[in-house]
C-alpha positions as CSV (number, residue, x, y, z in Angstrom):
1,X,1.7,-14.5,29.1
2,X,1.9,-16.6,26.0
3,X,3.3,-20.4,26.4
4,X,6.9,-21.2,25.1
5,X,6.7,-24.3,23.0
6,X,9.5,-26.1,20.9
7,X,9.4,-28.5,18.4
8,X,10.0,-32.3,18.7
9,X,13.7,-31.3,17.1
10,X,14.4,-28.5,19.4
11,X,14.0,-31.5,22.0
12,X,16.3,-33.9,20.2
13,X,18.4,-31.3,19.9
14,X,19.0,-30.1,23.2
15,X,19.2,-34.2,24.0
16,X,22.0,-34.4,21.9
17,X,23.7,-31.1,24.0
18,X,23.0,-32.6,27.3
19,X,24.5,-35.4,26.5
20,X,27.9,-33.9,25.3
21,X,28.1,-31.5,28.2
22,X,27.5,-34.8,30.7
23,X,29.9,-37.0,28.8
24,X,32.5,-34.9,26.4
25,X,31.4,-36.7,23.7
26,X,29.5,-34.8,20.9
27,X,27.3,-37.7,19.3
28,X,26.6,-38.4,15.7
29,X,22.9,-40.6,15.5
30,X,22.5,-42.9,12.7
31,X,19.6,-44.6,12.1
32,X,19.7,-48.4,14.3
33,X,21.5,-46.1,16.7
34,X,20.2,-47.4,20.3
35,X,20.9,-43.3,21.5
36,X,18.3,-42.0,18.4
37,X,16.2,-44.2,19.8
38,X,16.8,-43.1,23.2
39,X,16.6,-39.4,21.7
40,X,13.8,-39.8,19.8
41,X,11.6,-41.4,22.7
42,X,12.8,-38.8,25.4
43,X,11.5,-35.9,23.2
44,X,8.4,-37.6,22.1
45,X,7.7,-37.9,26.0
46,X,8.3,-34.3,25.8
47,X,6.0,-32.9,23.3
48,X,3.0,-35.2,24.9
49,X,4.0,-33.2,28.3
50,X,4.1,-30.0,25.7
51,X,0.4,-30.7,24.6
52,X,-0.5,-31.8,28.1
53,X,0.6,-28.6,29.5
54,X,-0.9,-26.5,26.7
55,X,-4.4,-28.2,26.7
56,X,-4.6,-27.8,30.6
57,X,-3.9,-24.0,29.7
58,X,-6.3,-23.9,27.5
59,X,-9.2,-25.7,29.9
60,X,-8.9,-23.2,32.5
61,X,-8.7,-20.1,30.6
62,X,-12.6,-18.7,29.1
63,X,-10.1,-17.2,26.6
64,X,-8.8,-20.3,25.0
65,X,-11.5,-23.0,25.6
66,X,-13.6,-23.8,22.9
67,X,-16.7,-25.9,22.5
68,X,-18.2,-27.6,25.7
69,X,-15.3,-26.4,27.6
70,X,-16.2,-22.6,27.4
71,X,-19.6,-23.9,29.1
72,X,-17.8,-26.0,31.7
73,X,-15.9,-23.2,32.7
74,X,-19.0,-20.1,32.6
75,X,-21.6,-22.9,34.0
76,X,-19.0,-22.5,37.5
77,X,-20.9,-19.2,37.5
78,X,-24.6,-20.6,36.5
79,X,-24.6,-18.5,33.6
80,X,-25.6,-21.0,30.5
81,X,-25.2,-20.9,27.1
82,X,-28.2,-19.5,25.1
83,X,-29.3,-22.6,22.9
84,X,-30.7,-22.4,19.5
85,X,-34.1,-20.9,19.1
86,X,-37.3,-22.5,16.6
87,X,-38.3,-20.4,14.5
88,X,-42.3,-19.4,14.8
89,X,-44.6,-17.5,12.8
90,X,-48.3,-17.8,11.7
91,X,-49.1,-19.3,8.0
92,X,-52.5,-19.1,6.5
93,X,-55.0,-21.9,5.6
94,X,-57.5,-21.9,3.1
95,X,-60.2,-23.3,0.9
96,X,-61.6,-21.8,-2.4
97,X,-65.2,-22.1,-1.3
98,X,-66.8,-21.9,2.2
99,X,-67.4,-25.4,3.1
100,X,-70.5,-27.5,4.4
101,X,-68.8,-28.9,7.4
102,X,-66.3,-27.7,9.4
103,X,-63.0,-28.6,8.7
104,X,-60.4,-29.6,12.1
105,X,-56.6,-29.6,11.6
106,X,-54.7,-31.1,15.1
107,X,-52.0,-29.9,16.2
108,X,-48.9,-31.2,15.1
109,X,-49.6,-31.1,11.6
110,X,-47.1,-30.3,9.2
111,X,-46.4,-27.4,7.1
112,X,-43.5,-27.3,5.3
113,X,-41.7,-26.0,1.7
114,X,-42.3,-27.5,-1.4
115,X,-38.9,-29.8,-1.2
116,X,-39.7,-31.0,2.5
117,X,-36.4,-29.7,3.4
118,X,-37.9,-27.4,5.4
119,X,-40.7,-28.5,8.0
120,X,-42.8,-26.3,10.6
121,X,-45.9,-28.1,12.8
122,X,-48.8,-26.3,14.1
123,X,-48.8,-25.6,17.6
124,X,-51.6,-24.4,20.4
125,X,-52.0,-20.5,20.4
126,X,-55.0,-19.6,22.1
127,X,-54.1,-15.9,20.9
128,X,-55.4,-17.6,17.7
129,X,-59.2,-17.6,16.9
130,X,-59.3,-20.5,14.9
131,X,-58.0,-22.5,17.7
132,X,-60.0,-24.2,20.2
133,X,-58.5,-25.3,23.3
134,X,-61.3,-28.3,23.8
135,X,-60.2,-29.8,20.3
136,X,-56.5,-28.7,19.9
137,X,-57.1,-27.8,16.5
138,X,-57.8,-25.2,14.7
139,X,-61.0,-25.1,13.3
140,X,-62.8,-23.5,9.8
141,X,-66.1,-22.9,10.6
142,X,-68.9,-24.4,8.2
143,X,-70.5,-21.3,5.7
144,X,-68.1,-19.1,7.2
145,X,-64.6,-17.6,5.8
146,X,-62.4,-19.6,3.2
147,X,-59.4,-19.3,5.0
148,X,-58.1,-19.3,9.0
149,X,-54.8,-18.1,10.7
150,X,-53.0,-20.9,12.5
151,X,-49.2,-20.6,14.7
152,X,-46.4,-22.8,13.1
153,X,-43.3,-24.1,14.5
154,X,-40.2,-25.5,13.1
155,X,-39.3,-29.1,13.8
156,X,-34.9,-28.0,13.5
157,X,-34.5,-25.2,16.2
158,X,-31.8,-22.9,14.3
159,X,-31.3,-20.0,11.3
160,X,-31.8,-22.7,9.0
161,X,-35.4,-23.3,8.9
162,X,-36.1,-19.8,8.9
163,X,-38.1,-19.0,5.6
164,X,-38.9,-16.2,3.1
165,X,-42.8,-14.9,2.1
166,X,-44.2,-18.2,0.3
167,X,-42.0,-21.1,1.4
168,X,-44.5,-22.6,3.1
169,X,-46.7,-24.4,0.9
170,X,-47.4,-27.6,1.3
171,X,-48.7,-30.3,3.7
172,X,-46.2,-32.9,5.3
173,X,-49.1,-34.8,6.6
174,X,-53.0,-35.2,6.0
175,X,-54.5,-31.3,4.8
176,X,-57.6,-32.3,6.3
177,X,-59.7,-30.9,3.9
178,X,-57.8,-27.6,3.5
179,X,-56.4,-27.2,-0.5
180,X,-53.6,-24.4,0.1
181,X,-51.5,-23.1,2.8
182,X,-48.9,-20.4,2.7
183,X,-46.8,-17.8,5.0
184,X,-47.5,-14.2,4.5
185,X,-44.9,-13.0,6.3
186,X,-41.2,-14.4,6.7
187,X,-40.4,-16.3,9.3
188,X,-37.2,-15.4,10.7
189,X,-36.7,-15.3,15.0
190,X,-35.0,-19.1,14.4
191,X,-31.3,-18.6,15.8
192,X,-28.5,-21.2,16.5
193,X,-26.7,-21.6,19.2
194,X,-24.9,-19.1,20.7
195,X,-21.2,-19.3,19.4
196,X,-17.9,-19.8,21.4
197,X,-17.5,-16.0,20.7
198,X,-20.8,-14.3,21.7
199,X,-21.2,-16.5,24.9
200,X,-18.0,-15.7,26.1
201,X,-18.3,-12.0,25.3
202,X,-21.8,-12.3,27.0
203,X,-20.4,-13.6,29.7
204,X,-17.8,-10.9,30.2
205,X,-20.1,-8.1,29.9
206,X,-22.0,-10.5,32.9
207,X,-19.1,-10.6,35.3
208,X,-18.3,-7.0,34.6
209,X,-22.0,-6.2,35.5
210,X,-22.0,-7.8,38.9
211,X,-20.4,-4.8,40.8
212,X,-22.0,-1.9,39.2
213,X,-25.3,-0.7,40.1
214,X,-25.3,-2.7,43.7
215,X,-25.4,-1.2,46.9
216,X,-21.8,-2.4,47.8
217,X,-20.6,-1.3,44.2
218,X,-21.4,1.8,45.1
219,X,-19.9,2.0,48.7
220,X,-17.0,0.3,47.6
221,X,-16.2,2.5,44.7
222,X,-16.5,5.3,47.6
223,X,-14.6,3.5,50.0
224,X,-11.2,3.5,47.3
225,X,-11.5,7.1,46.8
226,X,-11.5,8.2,50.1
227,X,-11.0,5.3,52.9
228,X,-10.8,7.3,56.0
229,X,-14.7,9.0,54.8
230,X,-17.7,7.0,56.1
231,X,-20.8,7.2,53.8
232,X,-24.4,7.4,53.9
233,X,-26.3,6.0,50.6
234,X,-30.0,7.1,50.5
235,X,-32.1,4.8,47.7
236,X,-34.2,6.6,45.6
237,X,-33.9,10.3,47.6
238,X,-32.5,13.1,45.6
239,X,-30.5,15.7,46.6
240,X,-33.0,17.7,48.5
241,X,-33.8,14.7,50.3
242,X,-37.1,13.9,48.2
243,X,-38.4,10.6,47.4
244,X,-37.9,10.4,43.9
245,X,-37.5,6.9,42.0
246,X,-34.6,6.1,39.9
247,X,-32.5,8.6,41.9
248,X,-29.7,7.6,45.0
249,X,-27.8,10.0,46.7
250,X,-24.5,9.4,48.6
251,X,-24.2,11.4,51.4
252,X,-20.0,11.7,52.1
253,X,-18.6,12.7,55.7
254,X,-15.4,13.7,56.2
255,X,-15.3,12.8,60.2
256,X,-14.5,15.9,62.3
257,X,-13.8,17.8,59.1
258,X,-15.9,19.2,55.9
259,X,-16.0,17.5,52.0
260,X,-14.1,19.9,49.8
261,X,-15.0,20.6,46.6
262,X,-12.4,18.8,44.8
263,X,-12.6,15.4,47.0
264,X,-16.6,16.0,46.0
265,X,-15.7,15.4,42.3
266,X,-13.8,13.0,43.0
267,X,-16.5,10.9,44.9
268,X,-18.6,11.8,41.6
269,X,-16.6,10.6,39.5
270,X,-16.4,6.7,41.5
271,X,-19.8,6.8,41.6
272,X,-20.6,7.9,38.4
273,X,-18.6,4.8,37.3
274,X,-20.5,2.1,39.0
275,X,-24.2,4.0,39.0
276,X,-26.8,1.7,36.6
277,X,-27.9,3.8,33.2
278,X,-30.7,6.2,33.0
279,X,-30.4,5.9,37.0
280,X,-29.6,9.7,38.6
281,X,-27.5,9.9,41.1
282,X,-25.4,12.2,43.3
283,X,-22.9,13.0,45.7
284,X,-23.3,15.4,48.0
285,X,-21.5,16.2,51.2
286,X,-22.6,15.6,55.0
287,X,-23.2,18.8,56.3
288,X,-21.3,19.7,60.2
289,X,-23.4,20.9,62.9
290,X,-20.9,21.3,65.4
291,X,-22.7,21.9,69.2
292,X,-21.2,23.0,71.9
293,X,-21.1,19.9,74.4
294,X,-20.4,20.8,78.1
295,X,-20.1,18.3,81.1
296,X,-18.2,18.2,85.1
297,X,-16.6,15.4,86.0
298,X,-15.1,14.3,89.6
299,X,-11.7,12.3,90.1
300,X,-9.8,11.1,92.7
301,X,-7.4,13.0,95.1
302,X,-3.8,13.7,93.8
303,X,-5.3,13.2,90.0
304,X,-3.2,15.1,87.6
305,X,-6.2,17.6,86.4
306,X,-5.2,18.6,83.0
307,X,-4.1,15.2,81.7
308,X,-8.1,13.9,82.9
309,X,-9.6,16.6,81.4
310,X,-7.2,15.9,77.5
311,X,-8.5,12.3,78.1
312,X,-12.0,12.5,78.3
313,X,-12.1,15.8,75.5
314,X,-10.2,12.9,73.3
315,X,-12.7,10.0,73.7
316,X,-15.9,12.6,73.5
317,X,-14.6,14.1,70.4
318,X,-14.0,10.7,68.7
319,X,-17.0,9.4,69.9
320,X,-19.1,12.2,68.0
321,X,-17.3,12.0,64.7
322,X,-18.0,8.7,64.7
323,X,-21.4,8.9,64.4
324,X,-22.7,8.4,61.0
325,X,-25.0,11.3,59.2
326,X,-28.6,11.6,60.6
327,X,-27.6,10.1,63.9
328,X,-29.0,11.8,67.0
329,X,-26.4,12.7,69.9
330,X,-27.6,11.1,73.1
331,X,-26.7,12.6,76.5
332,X,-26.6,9.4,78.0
333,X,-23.9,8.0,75.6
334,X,-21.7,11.0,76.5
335,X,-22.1,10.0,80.0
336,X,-20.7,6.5,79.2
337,X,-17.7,8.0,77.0
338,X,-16.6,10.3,80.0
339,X,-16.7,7.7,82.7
340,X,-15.5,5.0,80.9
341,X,-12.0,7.0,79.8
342,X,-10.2,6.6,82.9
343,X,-10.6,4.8,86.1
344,X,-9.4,7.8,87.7
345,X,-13.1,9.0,87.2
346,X,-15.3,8.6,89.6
347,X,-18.5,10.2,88.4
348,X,-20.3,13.0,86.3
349,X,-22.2,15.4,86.7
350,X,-25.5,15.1,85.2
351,X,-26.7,18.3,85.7
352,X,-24.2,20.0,83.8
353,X,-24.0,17.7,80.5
354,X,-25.5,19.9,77.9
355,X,-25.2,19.9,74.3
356,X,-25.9,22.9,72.6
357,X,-26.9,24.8,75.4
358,X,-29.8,22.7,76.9
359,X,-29.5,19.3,79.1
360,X,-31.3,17.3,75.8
361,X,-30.8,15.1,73.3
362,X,-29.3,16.7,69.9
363,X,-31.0,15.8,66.5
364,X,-29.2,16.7,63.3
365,X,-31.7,20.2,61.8
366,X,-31.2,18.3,58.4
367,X,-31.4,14.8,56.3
368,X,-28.0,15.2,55.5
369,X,-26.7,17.2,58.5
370,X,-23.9,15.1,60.8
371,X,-23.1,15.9,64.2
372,X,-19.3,16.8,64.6
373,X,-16.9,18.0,67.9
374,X,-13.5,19.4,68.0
375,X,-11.0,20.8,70.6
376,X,-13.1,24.4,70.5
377,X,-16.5,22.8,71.0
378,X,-15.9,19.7,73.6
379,X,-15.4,21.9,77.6
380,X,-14.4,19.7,80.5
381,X,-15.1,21.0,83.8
382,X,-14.6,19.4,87.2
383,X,-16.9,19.5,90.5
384,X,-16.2,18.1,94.1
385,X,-18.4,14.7,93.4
């Protein structure tokens, strides 16, 4: 919300009310009058605490700073300001006639326009033929060409010394033999310093960026559509469960149930939200393999049966949704679940744990198959012990 401010009046005027509700006596200032005085202090005190409160508004909101505040307050974040940028470009060098001797012009020589307003050095580019590294200069060669190709820099970073075809035609210091010099193409890459405005919307789009794309973007975004799922994010895998770069697929399990269609989109739609651009990806749902999983167990005497036997179908059948897609079912872990329900269980027996039909471990037929166990596919039996 926006800040309620009043004016120094405002606070000389409601001076003036306090007083007459405090005393019964409505007061009429005149200049000399010690109460102006009084007035005219208390509401000055005011407006400082005004412009106090409103500065200290304006320091801690990126909205409302300007100037090296708005880098005090993104530089919390180590993202700095883009500074200004010196403009570079290439200028041409030349004589009329080749020359007897070779002609070197150091680095650090100046080019600039014909006012001197405008000044560029030359600077090492070994991109450059003329330049030799040994010398730092660039070099003509003696009977050779009448003209070389050396890199310029502006002394000002900024737009302002960025310059047209042709501004570049004289010599701030020594020519060193050469007669002419000139740009034959603008040189325009300078830039200022990135304003208030375009750091601040930079910095936005930066913050925003931080959750998207990321592996916990992408869970999280799941996570708020459907809290009681558990996911299963493959990185670069397709659908089909092929390696494919650029492409993730979320693999979404409903435990103990299946993905409708509708909660399907819905996933799609999170994810499609937070996925990086020109990456692929998909949601797809974990598919149930539901085995039937037999096992005995043995209690003590006088144990109510029934009540056992609900206990340890419970545990087993949370244990098994709870395993996340992919995960192999391990005999021995179904074992542990059974024994560990009730101390009114004394043992189990081994022989007769199956899953699926055969005393082995289960693994899921499929990448994005999840074991799952209900009432109609968990038996408890019981044997002597």
């Amino acid at each position: 919300m926006s800040l309620v401010t009043q004016s120094e009046n405002d606070f000389i005027s409601q001076f003036i009310a306090a007083f007459a509700a405090q005393t019964g006596i409505m007061p009429v200032l005149d200049i000399a009058d010690p109460l102006e005085g009084i007035a005219d202090a208390t509401a000055a005190n005011c407006m400082y605490l005004q412009y106090q409160a409103q500065q200290t508004t304006f320091f801690a909101r990126l909205q409302t700073c300007t100037g090296p505040d708005v880098d005090s307050f993104c530089m919390q974040f180590n993202f700095p300001r883009e500074g200004a940028q010196f403009a570079s470009g290439q200028v041409t060098l030349s004589v009329p006639l080749p020359v007897v001797t070779q002609l070197v012009i150091p680095i650090g020589s100046i080019i600039q326009t014909t006012a001197g307003n405008i000044q560029y050095q030359l600077v090492a580019d070994t991109g450059q033929s003329a330049y030799s590294p040994s010398l730092r200069a660039y070099v003509l060669a003696a009977s050779g060409p009448t003209s070389i190709t050396a890199t310029v820099q502006a002394l000002v970073a900024g737009s302002a010394s960025n310059v047209q075809i042709g501004q570049l035609v004289a010599f701030g210091s020594s020519s060193y033999g050469f007669t002419s010099v000139t740009n034959l193409s603008p040189i325009v890459n300078g830039a200022d310093q990135e304003s208030d405005a375009a750091y601040k919307a930079r910095f936005e789009e930066y913050i925003q960026s931080l959750s998207k794309a990321t592996y916990l973007a992408i869970l999280v975004a799941c996570q708020t559509t459907f809290p009681d799922f558990t996911y299963t994010i493959l990185n670069n895998t397709n659908p089909e469960g092929q390696l494919v770069p650029g492409w993730f697929t979320v693999i979404a399990n409903n435990p103990g149930e299946t993905v409708s269609s509708p909660q399907l989109a819905l996933l799609t739609t999170a994810v499609q939200a937070v996925r990086a651009f020109t990456v692929q990806a998909n949601v797809i749902a974990a598919v149930p393999v539901l085995p039937n999983i037999n096992l005995n167990i043995a209690v003590l005497p006088n144990t109510v049966l029934s009540t056992v036997q609900v206990a340890v179908q419970t545990a087993i059948i949370g244990y098994v949704n709870s395993l996340p897609v992919g995960a192999k079912l391990y005999i021995s872990n179904l074992i542990d679940v059974a024994i560990n329900t009730s101390s009114l269980i004394t043992s189990v027996e081994l022989s007769s744990v199956t899953i699926g039909g055969h005393p082995l471990d289960f693994t899921p037929p499929t990448f994005d198959s999840v074991v799952q166990a209900n009432v109609n596919t968990v038996l408890i039996g019981f044997y002597g012990g």
